[in-house]
N, C-alpha and C positions, 0 to 999 in steps of 0.2 A: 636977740636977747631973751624973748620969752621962752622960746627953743632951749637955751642952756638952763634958765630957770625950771624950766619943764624936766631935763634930764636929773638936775641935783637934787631935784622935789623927789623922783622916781627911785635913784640911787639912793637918799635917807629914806625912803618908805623900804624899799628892799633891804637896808642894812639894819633901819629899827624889827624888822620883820622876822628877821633871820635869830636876833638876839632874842627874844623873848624865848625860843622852843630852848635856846642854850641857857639861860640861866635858871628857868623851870625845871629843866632835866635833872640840877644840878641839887635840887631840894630832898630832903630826907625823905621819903617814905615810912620808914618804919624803923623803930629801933628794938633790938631784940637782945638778951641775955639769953643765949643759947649753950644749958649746961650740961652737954654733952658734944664730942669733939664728932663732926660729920664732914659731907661730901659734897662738893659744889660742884658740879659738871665734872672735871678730872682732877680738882684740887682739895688736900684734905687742909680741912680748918679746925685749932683748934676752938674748946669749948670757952666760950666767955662772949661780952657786949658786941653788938656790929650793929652796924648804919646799914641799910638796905634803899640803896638810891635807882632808880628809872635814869640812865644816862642818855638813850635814846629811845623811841619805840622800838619795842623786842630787845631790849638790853639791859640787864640789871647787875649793880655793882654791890654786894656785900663788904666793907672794911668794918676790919677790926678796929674797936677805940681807945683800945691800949697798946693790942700787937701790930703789930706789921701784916697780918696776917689779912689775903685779898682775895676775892674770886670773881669773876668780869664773864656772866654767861647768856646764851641767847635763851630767850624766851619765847612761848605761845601765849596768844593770847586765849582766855576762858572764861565763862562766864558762870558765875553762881545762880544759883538755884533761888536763894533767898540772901538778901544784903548779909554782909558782916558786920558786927558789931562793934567787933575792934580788930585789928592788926591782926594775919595769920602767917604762918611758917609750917607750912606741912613737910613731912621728912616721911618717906618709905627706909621701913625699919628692917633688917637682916640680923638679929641674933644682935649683936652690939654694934653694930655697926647701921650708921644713919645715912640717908642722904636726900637732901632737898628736891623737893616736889614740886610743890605749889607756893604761891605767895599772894596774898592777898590784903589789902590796903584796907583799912575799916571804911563801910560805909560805900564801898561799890561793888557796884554787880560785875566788875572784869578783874577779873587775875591774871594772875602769869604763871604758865605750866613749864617747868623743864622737861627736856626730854631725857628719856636714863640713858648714861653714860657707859659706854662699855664695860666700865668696873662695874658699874652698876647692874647691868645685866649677867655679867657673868657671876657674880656673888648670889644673884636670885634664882640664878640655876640651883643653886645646893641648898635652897629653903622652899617648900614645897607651898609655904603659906608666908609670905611678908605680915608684917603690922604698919599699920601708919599710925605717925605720933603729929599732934598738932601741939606747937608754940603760940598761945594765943599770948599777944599783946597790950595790955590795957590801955598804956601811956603812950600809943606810939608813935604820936606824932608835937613831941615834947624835942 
């Protein structure tokens, strides 16, 4: 008897265990009005509000909160120099055309670095100097 006790104890510790990293994941990070229409790993999004959520380690989900519009990319992790103070959205800029870099959460020293996408690299061939543009976030975790 205390044997199966012992196992059901072990199985709800590993089930309650297992739930905490899945419903964490599932919390907002950041929310950004980004008004200009940019590049998510291979997917173009347009300009307007999105949710920037942590779905796993190394995984993050941008949606739209109007559109349909989604992008689901791996990430690095990276560390800052000095905290942030609120929510960032860095974008490597090409002439009109943007695409997401970095992300950074207010208030910690680790982000999340994309790596450039093929478009991405191939469009920086024909600019001899990029710009990076920062979306910084005030409210972002509203």
């Amino acid at each position: 008897m205390q044997k199966y006790a012992y196992q059901v104890l072990t199985a709800l510790t590993l089930v309650a265990w297992l739930m905490v990293p899945a419903t964490h994941a599932q919390s907002i990070m950041l929310k950004a009005d980004i008004p200009f229409n940019f590049v998510v790993g291979d997917t173009q999004l347009q300009s307007g509000e999105y949710h920037v959520k942590q779905l796993r380690p190394g995984v993050i989900q941008l949606q739209g909160k109007v559109t349909s519009s989604s992008a689901t990319v791996l990430t690095m992790s990276t560390q800052a120099r000095q905290l942030p103070d609120v929510g960032k959205l860095v974008f490597n800029r090409y002439g009109d055309q943007y695409f997401l870099s970095k992300i950074w959460a207010p208030s910690s020293g680790t982000g999340h670095e994309l790596r450039k996408s093929r478009l991405e690299r191939e469009v920086a061939v024909n600019f001899a100097l990029g710009q990076t543009t920062v979306a910084a976030i005030p409210d972002s975790r509203k």
